[in-house]
N, C-alpha and C positions, 0 to 999 in steps of 0.2 A: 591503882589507877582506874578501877571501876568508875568512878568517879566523872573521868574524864572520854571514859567509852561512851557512860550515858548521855554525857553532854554533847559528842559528835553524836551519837543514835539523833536526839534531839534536833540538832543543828540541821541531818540531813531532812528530818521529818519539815519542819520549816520550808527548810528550802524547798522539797518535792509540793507541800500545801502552796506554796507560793505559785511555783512553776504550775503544776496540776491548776489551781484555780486565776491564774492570768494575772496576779495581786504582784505587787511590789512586796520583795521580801523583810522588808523593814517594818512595815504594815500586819504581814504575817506574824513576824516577831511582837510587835507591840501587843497585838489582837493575843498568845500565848500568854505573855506575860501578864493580861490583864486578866485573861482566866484564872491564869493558876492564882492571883489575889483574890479575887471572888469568888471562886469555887473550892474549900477546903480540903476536897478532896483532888483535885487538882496537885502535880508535885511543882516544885516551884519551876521558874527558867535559872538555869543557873549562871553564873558570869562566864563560864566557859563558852556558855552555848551562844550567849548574847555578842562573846568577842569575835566566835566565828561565824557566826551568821553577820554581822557589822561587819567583820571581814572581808566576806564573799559580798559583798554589797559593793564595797570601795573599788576593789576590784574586778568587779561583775565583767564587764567587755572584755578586761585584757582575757580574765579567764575561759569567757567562751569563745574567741578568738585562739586562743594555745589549743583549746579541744579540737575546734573543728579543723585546725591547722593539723594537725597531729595523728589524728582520728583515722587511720587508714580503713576509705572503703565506707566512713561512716558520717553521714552530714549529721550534726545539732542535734535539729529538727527529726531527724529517722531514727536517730538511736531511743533507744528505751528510756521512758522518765526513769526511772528508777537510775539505772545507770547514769543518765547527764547527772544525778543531782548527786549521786555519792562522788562522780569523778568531780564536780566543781567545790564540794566541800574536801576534798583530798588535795587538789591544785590549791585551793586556795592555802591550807595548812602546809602543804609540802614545800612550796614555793615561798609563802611569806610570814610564817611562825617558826622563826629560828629555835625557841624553846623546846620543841616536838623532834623524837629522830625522825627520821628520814622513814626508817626501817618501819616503825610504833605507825605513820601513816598511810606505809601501804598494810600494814597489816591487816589496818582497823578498818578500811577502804574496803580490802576483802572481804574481811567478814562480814560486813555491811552489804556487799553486794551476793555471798553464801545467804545471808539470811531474807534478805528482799527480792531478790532477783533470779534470774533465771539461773541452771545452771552452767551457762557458756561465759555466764556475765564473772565471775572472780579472775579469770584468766583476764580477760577486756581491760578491767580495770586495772588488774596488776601491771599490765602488760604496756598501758597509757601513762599508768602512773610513772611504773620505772622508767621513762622514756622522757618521762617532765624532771625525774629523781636525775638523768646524766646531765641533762640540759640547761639544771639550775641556775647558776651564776647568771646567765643571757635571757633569761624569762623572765625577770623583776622587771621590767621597764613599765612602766604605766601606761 
């Protein structure tokens, strides 16, 4: 499943250029994609990456709506980029990729937030995710 790590690493990377430069995340994605074609050393976007960044895209409001809803203590806007953007690629997969455990996306959440973020930030994460992880079923609504 290395595989499928690099393509969240990816996904989040996206989403944080997005967020960070004010761009629409679909935009961002297109902009990756066109590199890694013209620059051969570039690695490529993979379909994973493309399905959950197009993901978090359709559901971009519900999702930042559940955070800041959730988020105890913590608006949007104040928490750490780095954080918003591994919790919205983690809500978006936990909540609406039936194919993925439950378990496999807070895992990978974590470690994303261990290797980018501070170190208060893998508990945070954990800690929101497992929280959107009991709430499942009543969190799909569009």
């Amino acid at each position: 499943m290395a595989a499928r790590n690099t393509a969240r690493k990816r996904a989040f990377q996206i989403l944080f250029e997005a967020d960070q430069r004010g761009a629409d995340v679909l935009t961002v994605l297109a902009d990756w994609i066109r590199h890694a074609r013209s620059d051969t050393r570039q690695p490529p976007v993979s379909e994973y990456t493309m399905e959950l960044v197009e993901g978090y895209a359709e559901h971009e409001r519900r999702i930042d709506e559940l955070i800041s809803q959730y988020a105890v203590d913590w608006t949007l806007d104040r928490m750490p980029v780095v954080d918003r953007n591994i919790l919205r690629l983690g809500a978006y997969e936990l909540i609406w990729v039936d194919t993925t455990p439950d378990a496999v996306v807070l895992d990978e959440a974590v470690q994303l937030a261990k290797e980018f973020s501070t170190d208060d930030s893998p508990a945070f994460v954990n800690g929101l995710l497992a929280r959107f992880k009991e709430l499942k079923p009543g969190l799909r609504r569009v």
